[in-house]
OpenMM code with the backbone's topology and positions (N, CA, C; nanometers):
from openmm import Vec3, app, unit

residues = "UNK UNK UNK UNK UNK UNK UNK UNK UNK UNK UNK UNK UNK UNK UNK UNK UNK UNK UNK UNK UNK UNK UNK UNK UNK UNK UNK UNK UNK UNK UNK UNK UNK UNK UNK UNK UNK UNK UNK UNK UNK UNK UNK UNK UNK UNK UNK UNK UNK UNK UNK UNK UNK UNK UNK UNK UNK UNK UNK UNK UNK UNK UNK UNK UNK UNK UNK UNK UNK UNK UNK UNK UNK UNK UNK UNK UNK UNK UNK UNK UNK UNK UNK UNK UNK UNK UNK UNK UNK UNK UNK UNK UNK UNK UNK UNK UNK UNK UNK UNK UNK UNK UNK UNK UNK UNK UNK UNK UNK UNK UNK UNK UNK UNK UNK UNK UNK UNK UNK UNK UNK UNK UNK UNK UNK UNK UNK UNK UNK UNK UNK UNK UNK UNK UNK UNK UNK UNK UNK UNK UNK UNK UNK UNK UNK UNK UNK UNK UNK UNK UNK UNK UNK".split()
positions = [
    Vec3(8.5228, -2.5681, 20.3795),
    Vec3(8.5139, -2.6923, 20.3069),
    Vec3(8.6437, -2.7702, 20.3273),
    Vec3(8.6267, -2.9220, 20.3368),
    Vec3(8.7448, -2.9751, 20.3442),
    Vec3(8.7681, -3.0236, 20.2338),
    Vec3(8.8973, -3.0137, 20.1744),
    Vec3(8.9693, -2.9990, 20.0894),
    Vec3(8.9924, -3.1468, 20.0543),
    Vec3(9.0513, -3.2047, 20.1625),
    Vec3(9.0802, -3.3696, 20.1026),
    Vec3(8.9583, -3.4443, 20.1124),
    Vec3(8.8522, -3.3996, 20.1567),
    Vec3(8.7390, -3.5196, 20.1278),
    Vec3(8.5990, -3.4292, 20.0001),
    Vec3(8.6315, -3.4344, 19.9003),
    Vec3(8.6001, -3.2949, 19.8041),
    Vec3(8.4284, -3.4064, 19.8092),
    Vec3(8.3491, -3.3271, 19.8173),
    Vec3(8.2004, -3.3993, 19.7558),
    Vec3(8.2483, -3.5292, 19.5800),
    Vec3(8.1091, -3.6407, 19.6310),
    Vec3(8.1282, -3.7192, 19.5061),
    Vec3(8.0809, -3.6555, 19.3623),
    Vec3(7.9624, -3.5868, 19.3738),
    Vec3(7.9296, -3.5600, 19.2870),
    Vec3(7.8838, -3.3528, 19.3019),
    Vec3(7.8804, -3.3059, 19.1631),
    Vec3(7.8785, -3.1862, 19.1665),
    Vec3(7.8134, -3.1003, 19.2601),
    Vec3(7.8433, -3.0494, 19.3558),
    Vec3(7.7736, -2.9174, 19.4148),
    Vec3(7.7031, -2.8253, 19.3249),
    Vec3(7.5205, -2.8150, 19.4020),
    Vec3(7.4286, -2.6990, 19.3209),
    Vec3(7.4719, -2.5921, 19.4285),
    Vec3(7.4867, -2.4854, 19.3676),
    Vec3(7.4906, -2.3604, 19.4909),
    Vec3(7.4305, -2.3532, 19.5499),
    Vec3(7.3105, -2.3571, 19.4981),
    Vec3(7.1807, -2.3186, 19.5021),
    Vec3(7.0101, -2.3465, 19.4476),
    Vec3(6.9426, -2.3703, 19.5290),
    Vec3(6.8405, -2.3846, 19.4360),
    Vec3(6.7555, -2.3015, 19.3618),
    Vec3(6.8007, -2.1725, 19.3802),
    Vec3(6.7788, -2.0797, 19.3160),
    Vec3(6.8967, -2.0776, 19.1898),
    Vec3(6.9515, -2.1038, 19.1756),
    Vec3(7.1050, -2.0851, 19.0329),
    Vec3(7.0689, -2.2117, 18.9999),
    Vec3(7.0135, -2.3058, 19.0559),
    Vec3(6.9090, -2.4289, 18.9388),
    Vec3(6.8266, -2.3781, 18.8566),
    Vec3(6.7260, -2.3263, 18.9454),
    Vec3(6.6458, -2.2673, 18.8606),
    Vec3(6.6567, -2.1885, 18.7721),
    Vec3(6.7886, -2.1010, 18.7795),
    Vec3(6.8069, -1.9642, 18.6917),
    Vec3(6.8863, -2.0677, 18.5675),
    Vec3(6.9225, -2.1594, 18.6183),
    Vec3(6.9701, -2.2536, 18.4790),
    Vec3(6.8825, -2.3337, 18.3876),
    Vec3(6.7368, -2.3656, 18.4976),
    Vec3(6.6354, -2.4559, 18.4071),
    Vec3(6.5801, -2.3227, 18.2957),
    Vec3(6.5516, -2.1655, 18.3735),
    Vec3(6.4879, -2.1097, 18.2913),
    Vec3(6.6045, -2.0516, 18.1801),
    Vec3(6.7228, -2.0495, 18.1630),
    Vec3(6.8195, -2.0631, 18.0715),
    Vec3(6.8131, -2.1282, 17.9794),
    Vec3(6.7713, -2.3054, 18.0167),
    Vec3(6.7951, -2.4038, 17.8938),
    Vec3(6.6875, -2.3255, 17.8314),
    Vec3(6.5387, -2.3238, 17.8785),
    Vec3(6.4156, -2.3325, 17.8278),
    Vec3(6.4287, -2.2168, 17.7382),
    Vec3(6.4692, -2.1028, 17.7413),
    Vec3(6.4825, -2.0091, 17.6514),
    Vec3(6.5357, -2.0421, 17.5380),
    Vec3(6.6709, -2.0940, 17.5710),
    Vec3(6.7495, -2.1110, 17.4658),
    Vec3(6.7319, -2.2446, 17.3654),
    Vec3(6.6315, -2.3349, 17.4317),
    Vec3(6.5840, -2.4702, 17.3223),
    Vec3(6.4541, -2.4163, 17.3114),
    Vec3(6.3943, -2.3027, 17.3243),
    Vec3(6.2363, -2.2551, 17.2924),
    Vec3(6.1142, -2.3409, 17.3460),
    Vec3(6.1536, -2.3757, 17.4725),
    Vec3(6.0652, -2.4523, 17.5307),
    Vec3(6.0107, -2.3494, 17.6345),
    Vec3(5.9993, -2.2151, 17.6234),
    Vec3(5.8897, -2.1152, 17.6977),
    Vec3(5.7975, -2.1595, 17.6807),
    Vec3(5.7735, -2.1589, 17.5901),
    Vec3(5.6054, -2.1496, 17.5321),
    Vec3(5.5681, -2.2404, 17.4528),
    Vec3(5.4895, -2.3265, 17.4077),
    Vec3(5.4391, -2.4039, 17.3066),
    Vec3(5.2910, -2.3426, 17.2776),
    Vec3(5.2466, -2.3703, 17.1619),
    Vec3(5.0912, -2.3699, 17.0979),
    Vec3(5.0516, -2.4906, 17.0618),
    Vec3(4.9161, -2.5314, 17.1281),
    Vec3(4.8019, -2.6358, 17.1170),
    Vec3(4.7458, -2.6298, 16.9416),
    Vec3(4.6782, -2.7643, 16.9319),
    Vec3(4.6531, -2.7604, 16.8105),
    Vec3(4.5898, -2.6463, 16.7792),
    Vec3(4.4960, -2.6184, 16.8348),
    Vec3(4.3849, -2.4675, 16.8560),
    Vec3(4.4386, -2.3430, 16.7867),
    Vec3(4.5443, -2.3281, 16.8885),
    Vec3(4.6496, -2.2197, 16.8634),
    Vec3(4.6904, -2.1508, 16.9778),
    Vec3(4.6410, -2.1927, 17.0528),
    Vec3(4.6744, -2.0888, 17.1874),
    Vec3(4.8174, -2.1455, 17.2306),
    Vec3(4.8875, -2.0373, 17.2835),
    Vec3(4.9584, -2.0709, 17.3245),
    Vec3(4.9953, -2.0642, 17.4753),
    Vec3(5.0763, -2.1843, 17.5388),
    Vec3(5.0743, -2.2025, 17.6669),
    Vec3(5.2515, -2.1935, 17.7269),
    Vec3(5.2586, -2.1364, 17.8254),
    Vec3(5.3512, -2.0611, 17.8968),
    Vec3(5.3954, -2.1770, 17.9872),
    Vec3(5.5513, -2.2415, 17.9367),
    Vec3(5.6051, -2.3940, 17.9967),
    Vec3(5.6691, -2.3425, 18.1359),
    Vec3(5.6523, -2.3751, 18.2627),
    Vec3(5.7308, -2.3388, 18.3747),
    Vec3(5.7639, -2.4314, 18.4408),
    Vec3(5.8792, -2.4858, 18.5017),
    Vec3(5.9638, -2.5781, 18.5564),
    Vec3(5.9545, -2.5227, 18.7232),
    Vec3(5.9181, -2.6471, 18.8193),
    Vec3(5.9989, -2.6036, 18.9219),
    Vec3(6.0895, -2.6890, 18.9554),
    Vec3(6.1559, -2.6926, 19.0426),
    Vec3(6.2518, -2.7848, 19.0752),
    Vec3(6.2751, -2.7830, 19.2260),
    Vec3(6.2720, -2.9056, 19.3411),
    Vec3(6.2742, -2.8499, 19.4570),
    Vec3(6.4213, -3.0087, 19.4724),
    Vec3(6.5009, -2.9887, 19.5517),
    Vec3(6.5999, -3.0412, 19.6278),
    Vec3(6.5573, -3.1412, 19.6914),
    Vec3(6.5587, -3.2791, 19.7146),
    Vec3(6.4621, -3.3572, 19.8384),
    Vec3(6.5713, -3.3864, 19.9082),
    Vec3(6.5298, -3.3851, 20.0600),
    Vec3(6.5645, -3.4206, 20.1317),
    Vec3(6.7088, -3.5614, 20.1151),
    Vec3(6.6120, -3.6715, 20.0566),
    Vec3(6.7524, -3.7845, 20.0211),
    Vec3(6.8901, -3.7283, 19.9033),
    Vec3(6.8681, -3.5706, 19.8542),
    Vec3(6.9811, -3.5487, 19.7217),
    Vec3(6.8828, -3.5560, 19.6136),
    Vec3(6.8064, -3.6272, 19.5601),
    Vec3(6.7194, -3.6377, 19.4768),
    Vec3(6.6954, -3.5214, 19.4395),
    Vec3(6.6353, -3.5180, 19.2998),
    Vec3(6.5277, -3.4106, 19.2749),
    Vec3(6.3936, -3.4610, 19.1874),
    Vec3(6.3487, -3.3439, 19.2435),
    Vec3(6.1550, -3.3139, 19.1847),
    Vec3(6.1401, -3.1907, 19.1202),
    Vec3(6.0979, -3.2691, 18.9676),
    Vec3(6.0737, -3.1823, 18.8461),
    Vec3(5.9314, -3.1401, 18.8404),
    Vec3(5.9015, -3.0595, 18.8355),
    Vec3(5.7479, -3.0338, 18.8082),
    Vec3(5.7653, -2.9156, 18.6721),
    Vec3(5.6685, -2.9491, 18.5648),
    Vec3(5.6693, -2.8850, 18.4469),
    Vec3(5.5224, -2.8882, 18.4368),
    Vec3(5.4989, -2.7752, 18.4411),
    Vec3(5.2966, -2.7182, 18.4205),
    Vec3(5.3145, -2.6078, 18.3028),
    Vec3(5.1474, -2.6024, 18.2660),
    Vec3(5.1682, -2.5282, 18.1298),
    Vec3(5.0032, -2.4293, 18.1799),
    Vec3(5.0404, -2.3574, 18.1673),
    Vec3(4.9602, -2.2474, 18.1552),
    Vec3(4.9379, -2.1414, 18.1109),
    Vec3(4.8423, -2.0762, 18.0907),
    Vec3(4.7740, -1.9657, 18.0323),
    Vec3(4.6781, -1.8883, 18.0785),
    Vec3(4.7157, -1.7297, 18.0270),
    Vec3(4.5724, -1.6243, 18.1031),
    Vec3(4.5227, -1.6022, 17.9415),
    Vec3(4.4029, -1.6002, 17.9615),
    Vec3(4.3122, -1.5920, 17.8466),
    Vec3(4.1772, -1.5339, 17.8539),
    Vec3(4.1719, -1.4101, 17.7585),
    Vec3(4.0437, -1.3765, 17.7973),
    Vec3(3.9586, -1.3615, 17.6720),
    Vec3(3.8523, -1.3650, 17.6793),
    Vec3(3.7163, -1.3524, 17.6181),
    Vec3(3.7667, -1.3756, 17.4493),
    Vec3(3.8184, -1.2468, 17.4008),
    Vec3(3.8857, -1.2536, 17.2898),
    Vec3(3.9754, -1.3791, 17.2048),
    Vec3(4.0531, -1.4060, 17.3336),
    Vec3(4.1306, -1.5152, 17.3131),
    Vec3(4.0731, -1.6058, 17.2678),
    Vec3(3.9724, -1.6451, 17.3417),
    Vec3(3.8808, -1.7863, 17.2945),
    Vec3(3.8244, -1.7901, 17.2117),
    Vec3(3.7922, -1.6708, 17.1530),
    Vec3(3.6979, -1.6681, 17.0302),
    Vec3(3.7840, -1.6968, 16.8817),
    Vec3(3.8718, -1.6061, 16.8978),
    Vec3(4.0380, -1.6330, 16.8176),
    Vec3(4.0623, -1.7782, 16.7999),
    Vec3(4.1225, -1.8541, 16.9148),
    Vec3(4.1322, -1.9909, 16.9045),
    Vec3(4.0140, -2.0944, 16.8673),
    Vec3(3.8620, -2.0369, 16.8655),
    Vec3(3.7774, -2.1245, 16.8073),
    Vec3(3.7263, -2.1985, 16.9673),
    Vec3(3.6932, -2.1771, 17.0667),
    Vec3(3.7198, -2.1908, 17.1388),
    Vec3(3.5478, -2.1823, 17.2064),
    Vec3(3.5267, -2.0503, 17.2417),
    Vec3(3.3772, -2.0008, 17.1916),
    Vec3(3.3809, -1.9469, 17.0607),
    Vec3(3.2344, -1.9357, 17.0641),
    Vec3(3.2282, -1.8599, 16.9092),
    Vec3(3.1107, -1.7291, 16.9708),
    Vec3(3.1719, -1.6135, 16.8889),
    Vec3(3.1243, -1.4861, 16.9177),
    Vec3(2.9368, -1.5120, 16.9026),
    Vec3(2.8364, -1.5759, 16.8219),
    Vec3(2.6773, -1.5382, 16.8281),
    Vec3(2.6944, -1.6485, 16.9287),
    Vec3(2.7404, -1.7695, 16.9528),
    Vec3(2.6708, -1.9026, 17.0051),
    Vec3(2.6638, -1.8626, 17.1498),
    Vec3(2.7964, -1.7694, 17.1914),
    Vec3(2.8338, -1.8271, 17.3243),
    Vec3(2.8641, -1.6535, 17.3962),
    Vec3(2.7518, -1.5413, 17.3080),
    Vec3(2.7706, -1.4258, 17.3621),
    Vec3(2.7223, -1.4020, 17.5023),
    Vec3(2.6433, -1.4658, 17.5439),
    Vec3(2.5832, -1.4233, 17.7238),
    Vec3(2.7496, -1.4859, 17.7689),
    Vec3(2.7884, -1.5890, 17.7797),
    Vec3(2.9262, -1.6503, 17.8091),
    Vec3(2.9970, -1.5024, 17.8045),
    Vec3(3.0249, -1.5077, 17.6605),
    Vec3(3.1582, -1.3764, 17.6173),
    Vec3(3.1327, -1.2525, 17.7427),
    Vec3(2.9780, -1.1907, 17.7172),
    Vec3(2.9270, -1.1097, 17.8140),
    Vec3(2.9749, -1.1179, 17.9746),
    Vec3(2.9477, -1.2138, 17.9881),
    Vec3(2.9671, -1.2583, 18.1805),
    Vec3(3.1528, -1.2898, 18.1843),
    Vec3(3.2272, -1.3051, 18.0684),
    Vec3(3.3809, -1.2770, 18.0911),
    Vec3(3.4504, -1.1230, 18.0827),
    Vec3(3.3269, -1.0373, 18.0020),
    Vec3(3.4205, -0.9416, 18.0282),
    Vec3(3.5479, -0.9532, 17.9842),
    Vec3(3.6486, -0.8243, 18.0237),
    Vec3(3.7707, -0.8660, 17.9821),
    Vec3(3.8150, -0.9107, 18.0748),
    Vec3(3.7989, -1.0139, 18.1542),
    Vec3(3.8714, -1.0881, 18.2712),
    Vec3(3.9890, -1.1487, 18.1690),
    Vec3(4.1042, -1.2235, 18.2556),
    Vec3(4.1658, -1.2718, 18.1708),
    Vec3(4.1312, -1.3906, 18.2798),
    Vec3(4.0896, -1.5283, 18.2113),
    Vec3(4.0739, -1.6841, 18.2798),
    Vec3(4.2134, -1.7664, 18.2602),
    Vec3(4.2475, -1.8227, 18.4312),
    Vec3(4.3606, -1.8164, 18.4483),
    Vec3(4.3632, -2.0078, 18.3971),
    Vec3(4.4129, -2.0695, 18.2872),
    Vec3(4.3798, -2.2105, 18.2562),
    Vec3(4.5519, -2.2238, 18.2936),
    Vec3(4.4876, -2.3770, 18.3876),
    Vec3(4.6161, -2.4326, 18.4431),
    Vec3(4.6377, -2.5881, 18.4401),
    Vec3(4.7096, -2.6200, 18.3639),
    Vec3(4.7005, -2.7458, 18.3301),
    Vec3(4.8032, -2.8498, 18.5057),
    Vec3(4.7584, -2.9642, 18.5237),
    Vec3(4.8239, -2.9976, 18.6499),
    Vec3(4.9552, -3.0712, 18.6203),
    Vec3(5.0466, -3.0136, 18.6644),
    Vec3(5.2089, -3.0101, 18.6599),
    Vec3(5.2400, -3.1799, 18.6373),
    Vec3(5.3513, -3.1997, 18.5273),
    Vec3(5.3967, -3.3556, 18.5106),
    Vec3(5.4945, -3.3264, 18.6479),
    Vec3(5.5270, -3.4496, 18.7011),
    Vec3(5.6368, -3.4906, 18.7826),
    Vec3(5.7552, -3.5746, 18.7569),
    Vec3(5.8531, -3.5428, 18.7577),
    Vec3(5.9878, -3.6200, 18.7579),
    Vec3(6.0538, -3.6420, 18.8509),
    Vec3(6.1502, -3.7602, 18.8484),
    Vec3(6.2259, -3.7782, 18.9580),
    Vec3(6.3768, -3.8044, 18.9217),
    Vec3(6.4373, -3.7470, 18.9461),
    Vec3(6.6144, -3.7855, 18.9165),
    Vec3(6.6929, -3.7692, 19.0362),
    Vec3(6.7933, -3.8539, 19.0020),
    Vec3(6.9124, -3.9089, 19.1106),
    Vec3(6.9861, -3.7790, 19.1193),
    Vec3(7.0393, -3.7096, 18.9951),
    Vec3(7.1560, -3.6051, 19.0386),
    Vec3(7.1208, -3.4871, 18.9230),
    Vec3(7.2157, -3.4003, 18.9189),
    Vec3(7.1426, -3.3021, 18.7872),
    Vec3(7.1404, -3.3496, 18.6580),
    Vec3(7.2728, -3.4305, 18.6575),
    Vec3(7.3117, -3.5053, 18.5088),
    Vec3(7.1727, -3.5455, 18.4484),
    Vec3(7.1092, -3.6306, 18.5375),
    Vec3(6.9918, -3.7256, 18.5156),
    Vec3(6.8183, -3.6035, 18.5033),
    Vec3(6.8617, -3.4948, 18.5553),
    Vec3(6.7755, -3.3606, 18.5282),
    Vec3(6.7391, -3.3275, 18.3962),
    Vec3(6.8632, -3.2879, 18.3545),
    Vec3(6.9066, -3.2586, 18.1986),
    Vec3(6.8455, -3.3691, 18.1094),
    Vec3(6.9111, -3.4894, 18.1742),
    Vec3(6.8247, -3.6410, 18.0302),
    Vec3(6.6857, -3.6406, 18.0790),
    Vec3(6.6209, -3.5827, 18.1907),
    Vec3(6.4931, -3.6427, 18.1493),
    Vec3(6.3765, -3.5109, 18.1077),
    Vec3(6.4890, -3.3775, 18.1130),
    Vec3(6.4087, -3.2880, 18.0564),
    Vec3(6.4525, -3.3161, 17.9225),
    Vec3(6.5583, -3.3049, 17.8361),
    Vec3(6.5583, -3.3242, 17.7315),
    Vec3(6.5345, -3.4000, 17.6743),
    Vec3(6.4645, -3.5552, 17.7205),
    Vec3(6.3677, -3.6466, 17.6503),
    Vec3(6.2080, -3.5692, 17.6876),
    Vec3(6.1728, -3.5266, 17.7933),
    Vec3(6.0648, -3.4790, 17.8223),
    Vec3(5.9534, -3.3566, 17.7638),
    Vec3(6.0152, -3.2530, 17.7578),
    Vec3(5.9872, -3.1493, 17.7033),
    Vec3(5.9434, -3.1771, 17.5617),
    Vec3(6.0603, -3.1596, 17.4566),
    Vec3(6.0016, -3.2210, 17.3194),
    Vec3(5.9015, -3.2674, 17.3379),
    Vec3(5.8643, -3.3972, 17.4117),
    Vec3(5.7553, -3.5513, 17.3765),
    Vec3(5.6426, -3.4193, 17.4485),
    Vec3(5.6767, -3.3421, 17.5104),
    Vec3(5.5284, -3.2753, 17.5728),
    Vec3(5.4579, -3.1662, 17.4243),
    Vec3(5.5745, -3.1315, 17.4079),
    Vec3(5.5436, -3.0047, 17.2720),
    Vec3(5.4705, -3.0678, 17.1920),
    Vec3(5.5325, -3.1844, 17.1733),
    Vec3(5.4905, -3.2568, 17.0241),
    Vec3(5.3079, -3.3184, 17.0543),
    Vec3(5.3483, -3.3516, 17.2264),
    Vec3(5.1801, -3.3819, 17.2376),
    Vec3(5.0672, -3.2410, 17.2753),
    Vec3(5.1143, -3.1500, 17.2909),
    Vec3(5.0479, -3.0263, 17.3046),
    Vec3(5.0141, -2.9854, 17.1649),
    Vec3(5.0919, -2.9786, 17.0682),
    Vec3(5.0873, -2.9710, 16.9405),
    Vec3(4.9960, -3.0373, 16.8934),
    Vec3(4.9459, -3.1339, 16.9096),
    Vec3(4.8650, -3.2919, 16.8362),
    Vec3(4.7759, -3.2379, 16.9687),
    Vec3(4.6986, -3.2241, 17.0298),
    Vec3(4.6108, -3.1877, 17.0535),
    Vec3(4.5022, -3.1002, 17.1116),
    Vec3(4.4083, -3.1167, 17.1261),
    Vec3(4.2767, -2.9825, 17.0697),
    Vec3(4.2411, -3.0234, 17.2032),
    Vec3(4.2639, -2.8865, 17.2840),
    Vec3(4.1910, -2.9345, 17.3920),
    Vec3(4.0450, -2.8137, 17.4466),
    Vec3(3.9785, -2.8073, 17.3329),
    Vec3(3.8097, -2.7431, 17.3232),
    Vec3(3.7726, -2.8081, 17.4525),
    Vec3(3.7679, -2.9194, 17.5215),
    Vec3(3.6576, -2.9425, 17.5931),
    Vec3(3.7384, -2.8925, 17.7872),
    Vec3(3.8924, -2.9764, 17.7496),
    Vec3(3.9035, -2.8808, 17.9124),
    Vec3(3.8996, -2.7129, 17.9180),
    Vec3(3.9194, -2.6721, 17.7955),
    Vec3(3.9262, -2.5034, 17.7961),
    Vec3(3.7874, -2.5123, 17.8852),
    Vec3(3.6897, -2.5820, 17.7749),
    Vec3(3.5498, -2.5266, 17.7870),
    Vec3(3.5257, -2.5120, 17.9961),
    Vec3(3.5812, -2.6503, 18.0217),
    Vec3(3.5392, -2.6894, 18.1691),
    Vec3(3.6055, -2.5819, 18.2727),
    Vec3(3.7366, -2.5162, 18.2127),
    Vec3(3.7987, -2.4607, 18.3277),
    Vec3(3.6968, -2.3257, 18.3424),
    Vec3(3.6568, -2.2841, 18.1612),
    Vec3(3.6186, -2.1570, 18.1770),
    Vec3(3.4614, -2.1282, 18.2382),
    Vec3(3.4032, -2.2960, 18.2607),
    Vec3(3.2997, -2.3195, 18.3372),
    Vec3(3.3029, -2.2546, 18.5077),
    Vec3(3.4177, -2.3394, 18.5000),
    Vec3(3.4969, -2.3486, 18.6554),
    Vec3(3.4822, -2.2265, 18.6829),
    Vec3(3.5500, -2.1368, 18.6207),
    Vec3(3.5994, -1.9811, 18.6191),
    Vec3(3.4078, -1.8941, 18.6315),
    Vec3(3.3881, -1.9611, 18.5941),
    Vec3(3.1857, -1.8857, 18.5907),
    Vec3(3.1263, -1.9020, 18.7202),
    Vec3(3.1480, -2.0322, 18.7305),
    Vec3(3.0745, -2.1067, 18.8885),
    Vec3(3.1494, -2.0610, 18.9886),
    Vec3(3.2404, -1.9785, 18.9865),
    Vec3(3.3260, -1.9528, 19.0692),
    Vec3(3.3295, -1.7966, 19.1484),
    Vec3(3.2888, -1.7576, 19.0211),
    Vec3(3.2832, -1.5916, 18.9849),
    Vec3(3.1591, -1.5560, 19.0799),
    Vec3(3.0688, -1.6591, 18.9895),
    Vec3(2.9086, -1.6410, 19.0220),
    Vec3(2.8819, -1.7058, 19.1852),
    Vec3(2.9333, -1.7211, 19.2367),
    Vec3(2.9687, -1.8011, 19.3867),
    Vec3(2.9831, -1.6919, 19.4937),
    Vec3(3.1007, -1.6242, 19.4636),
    Vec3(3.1117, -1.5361, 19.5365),
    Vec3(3.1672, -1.4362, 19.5066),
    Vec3(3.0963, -1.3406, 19.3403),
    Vec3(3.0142, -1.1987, 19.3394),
    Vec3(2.9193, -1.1705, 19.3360),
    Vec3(2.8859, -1.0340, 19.3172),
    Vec3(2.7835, -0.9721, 19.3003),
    Vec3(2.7195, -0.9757, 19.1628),
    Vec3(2.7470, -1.0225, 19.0821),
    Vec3(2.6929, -1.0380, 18.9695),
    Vec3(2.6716, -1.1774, 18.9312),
    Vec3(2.5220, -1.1701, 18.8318),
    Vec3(2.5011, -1.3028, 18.7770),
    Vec3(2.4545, -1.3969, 18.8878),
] * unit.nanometer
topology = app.Topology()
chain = topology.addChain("A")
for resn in residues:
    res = topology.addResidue(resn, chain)
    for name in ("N", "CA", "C"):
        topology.addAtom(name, app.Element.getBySymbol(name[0]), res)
């Protein structure tokens, strides 16, 4: 490294020691995990990739494995209405994946402000709402899928 021309702005080591820092904050402000109005709760994961211009790209998706039980718990199915359903899940666990928000920031500084405006405003809207009908569609998805290409059903 040359010494008299030092970089303008902070050196990441790595984009791996980013990441080991995004999943740091998230622990420590309890942004692992959030629960839907329902109750289920969904598993917050950050990626973060380097672009090419210095930039970065935030991606924050929320997901969950959930099986049979789960849904019935959360109100989700209900054990007489939706037993051939319950039946044909088995204890699979159905993998529900919500599609990742995107961010864009200039440097890490600008990382930090737009996860820490971001996150909260996501909790608070995961919190406030009931989402019965995409559960219902993924765990459709997850049937038509099954039933596609196994042997059963």
């Amino acid at each position: 490294m040359n010494f008299e021309k030092l970089p303008s702005r902070p050196v990441v080591k790595s984009q791996l020691s980013a990441e080991h820092e995004f999943r740091v904050w998230l622990r420590e402000n309890s942004f692992e995990r959030v629960k839907d109005k329902d109750g289920q709760e969904w598993q917050v994961t950050l990626d973060s990739n380097l672009q090419p211009d210095g930039s970065w790209l935030i991606k924050v998706a929320l997901s969950a494995d959930v099986d049979g039980s789960g849904f019935v718990r959360t109100g989700i199915l209900k054990s007489d209405d939706d037993a051939r359903l319950l039946e044909m899940l088995e204890d699979q666990l159905i993998p529900l994946r919500m599609r990742p928000r995107e961010y864009r920031a200039d440097d890490e500084e600008a990382v930090q402000e737009i996860l820490a405006a971001a996150l909260p405003a996501l909790r608070d809207e995961i919190r406030q709402s009931s989402l019965v009908e995409l559960k219902r569609t993924l765990i459709s998805r997850w049937v038509d899928a099954r039933c596609a290409f196994s042997k059963r059903y």
